[in-house]
C-alpha positions in Angstrom: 5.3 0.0 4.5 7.6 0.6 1.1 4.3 2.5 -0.2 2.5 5.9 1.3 -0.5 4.8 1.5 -0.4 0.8 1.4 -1.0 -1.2 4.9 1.1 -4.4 5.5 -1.4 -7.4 4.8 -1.3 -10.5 6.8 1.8 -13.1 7.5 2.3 -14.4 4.3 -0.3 -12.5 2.2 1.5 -10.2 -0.9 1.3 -6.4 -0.8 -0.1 -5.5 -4.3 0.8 -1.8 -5.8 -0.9 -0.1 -8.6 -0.1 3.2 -10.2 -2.4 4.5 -12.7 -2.8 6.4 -15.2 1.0 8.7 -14.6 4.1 9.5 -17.4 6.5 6.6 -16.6 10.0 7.5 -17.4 12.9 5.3 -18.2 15.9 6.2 -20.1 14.9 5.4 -23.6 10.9 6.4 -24.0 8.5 8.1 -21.6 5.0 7.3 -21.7 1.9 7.3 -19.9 1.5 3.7 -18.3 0.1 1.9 -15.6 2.7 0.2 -13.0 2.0 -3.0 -11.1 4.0 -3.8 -8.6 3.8 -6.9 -6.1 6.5 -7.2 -2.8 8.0 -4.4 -4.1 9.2 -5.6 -7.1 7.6 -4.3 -11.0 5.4 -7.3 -12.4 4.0 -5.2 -15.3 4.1 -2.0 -17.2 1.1 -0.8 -19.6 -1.9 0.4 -20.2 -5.0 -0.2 -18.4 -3.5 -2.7 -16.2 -6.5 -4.7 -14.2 -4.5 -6.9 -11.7 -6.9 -9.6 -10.5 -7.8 -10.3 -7.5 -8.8 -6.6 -6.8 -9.3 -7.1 -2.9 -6.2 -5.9 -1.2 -5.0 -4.2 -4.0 -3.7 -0.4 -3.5 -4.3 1.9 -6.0 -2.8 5.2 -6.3 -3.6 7.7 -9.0 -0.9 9.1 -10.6 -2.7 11.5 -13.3 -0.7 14.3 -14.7 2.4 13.0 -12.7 5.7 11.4 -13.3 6.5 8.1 -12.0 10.1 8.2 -11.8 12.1 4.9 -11.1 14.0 5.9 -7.8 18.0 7.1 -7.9 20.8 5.2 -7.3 24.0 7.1 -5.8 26.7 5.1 -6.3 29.1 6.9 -4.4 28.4 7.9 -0.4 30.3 8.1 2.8 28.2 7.7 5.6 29.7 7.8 9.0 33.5 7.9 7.5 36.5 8.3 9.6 39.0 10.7 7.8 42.2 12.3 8.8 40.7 12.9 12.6 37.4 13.5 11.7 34.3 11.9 10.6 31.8 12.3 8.0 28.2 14.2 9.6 25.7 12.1 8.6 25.7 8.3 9.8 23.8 5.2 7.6 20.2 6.2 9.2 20.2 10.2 8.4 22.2 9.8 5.4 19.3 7.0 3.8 16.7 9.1 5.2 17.6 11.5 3.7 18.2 9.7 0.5 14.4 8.3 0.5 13.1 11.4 0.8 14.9 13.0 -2.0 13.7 9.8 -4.3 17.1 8.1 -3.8 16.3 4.1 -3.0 19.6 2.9 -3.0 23.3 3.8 -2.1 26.9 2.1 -2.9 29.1 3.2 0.2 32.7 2.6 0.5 34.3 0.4 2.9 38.0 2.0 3.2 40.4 0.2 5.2 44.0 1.7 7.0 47.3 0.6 5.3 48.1 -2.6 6.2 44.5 -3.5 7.3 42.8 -6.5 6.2 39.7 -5.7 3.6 37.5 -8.3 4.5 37.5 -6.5 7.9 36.9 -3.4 6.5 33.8 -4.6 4.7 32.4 -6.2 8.2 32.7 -3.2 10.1 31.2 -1.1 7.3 28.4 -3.8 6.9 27.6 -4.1 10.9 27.8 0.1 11.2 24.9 0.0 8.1 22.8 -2.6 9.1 21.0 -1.9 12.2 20.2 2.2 10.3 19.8 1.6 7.0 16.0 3.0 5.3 17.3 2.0 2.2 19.0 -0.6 0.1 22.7 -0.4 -0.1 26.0 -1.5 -1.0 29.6 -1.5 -0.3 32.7 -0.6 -3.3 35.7 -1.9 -1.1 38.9 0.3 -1.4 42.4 -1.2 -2.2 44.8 1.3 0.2 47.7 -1.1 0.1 48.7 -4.2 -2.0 49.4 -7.5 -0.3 48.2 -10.0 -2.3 45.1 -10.9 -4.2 43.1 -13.4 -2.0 41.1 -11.0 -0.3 39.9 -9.3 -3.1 38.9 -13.0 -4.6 37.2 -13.8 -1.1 35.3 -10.1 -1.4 33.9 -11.0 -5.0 33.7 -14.8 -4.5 31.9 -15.1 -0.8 30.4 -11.3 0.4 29.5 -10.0 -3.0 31.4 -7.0 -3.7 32.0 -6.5 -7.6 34.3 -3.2 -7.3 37.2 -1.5 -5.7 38.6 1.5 -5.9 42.2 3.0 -5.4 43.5 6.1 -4.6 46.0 8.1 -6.3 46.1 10.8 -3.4 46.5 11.0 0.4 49.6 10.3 0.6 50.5 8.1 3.8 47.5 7.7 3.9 45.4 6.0 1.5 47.5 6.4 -1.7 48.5 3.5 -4.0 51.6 3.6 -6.1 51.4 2.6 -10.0 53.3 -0.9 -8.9 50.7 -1.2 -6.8 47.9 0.5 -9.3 48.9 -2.3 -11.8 48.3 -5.3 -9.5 44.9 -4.3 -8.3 43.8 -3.2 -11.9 45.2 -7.0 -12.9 43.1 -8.2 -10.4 39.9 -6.9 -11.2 40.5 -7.7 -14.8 41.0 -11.4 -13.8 37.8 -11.3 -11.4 35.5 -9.4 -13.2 35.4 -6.5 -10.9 35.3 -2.9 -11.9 38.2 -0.8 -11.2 37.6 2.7 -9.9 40.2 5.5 -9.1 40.7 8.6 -7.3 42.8 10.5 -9.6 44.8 13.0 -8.6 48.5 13.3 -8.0 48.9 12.7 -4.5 52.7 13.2 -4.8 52.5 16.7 -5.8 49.5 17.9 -3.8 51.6 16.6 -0.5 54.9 18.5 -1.9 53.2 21.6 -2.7 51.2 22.0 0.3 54.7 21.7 2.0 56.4 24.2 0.0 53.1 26.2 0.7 53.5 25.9 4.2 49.5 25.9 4.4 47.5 23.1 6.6 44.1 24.3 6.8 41.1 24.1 4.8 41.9 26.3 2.3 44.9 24.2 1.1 42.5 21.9 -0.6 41.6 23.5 -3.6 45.0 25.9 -3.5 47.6 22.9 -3.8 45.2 21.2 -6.7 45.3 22.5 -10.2 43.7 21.1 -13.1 46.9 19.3 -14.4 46.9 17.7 -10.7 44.0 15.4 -11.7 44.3 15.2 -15.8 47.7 13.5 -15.1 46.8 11.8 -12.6 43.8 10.4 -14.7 46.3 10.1 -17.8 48.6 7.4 -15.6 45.1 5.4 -14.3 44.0 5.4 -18.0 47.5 4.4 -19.7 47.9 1.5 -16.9 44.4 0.2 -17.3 44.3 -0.4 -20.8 47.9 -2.0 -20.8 45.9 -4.4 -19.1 42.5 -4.0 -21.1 40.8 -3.6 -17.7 38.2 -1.1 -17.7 38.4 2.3 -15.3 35.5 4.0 -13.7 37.0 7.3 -13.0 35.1 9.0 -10.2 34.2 12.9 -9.1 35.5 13.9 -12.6 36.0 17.6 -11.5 38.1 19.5 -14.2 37.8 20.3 -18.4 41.2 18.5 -18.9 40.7 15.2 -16.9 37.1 15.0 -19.0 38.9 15.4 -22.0 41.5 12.6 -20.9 38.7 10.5 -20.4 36.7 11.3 -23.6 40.1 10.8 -25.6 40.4 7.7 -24.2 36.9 6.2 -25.0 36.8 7.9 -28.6 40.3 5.5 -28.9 38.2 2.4 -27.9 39.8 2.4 -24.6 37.3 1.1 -21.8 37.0 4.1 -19.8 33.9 5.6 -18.2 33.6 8.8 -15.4 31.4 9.8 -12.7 30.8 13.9 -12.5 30.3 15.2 -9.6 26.1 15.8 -9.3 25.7 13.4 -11.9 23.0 10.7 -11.3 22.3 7.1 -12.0 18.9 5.5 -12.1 17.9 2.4 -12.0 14.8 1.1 -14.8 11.5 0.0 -14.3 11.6 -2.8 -16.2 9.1 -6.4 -16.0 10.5 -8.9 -13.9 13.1 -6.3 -12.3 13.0 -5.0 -9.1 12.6 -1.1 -8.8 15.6 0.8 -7.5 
């Protein structure tokens, strides 16, 4: 069951949720509501909501409490391979996890090698989440290399995926040039997709951690500076709206690339950033399902 304290009903009877009487909280107004809910998904929101018929209804009191619609993280990576390695937590402990810290969905990324096909990429992604998910989920689709655009159109048109995301760093790796930056920004212009970038300097980071000499752990944040990522974001920003394609920038991390950014959208310039611990929630709304 979805719900603490609701029992699945017979084959092809509805489960029926009401919360009474708690502060509902949306991003414009709280207020103190009632929720009904049926198969999970928000029918109503108001006062002294009497859902008829009562029998099989499950009621849960909610005085003096918050009913809070339920996070959505919209960037994970469960169960990753990077660089030898591989991330700790796989697509069951990761959305476990998630559901108990009132997270009910994720957007993972499906990341394929150089040269790799996409498409594949997204399958593998989809069959390791599947079978563990507790949670709904998603899948951003990254752009390592740049072939051609039919995959991307197959992605959008046939499996669903509406974004894709190219990095500036890791070199060899999983870094795009700005030839290559420019065609995939085209193409989510063209198919409606939203464009999201990785923005730091990948050039530079791989030059100075040569000249540094260092390859351990602590080379991260040494061969990154501020400038590494504001100019890095600068370029992303400059290409994208030569092409009037708008740029989700993700893991802002420093004052100056913020300031890029902010620059940017006082100008007008479709340009939005994701900062590291920020969160997204979903609305209750009529008619909508609850994320």
């Amino acid at each position: 069951s979805a719900f603490p304290s609701a029992q699945a009903g017979p084959m092809g009877s509805s489960q029926r949720l009401l919360i009474k009487g708690g502060k509902v909280v949306n991003d414009d107004v709280s207020v103190v509501a009632d929720v009904y809910v049926e198969d999970g998904v928000v029918q109503q929101v108001g006062p002294n909501i009497n859902p008829e018929p009562s029998a099989g209804l499950v009621v849960l009191d909610a005085t003096n409490k918050l009913v809070i619609p339920g996070g959505i993280d919209t960037h994970t990576h469960m169960e990753f391979p990077f660089m030898g390695s591989r991330s700790k937590d796989d697509f069951f402990t990761g959305t476990k996890a998630a559901i108990a810290g009132g997270t009910t969905m994720i957007i993972d990324f499906a990341i394929p090698q150089k040269g790799c096909s996409l498409i594949e990429a997204f399958d593998t992604w989809k069959s390791w989440a599947d079978p563990k998910v507790c949670c709904d989920y998603s899948l951003h689709v990254a752009v390592t290399w740049w072939s051609n655009k039919q995959e991307m159109e197959s992605l959008v048109q046939n499996k669903g995926v509406n974004s894709f995301k190219m990095f500036m760093a890791y070199k060899d790796v999983y870094m795009v040039n700005d030839e290559e930056l420019y065609e995939a920004f085209f193409c989510c212009k063209e198919l409606g997709a939203v464009a999201q970038v990785h923005a730091e300097n990948g050039e530079l980071i791989a030059q100075k951690m040569l000249a540094m000499g260092i390859t351990g752990p602590e080379g991260h944040e040494l061969c990154r500076p501020e400038e590494v990522e504001a100019e890095a974001t600068q370029r992303a920003v400059t290409i994208a709206n030569a092409l009037n394609c708008p740029l989700y920038v993700v893991h802002v991390m420093s004052k100056s690339s913020a300031k890029v950014i902010s620059n940017a959208r006082r100008e007008g310039k479709s340009c939005n950033s994701f900062m590291l611990g920020q969160w997204h929630w979903g609305r209750v709304m009529e008619n909508q399902t609850q994320h």
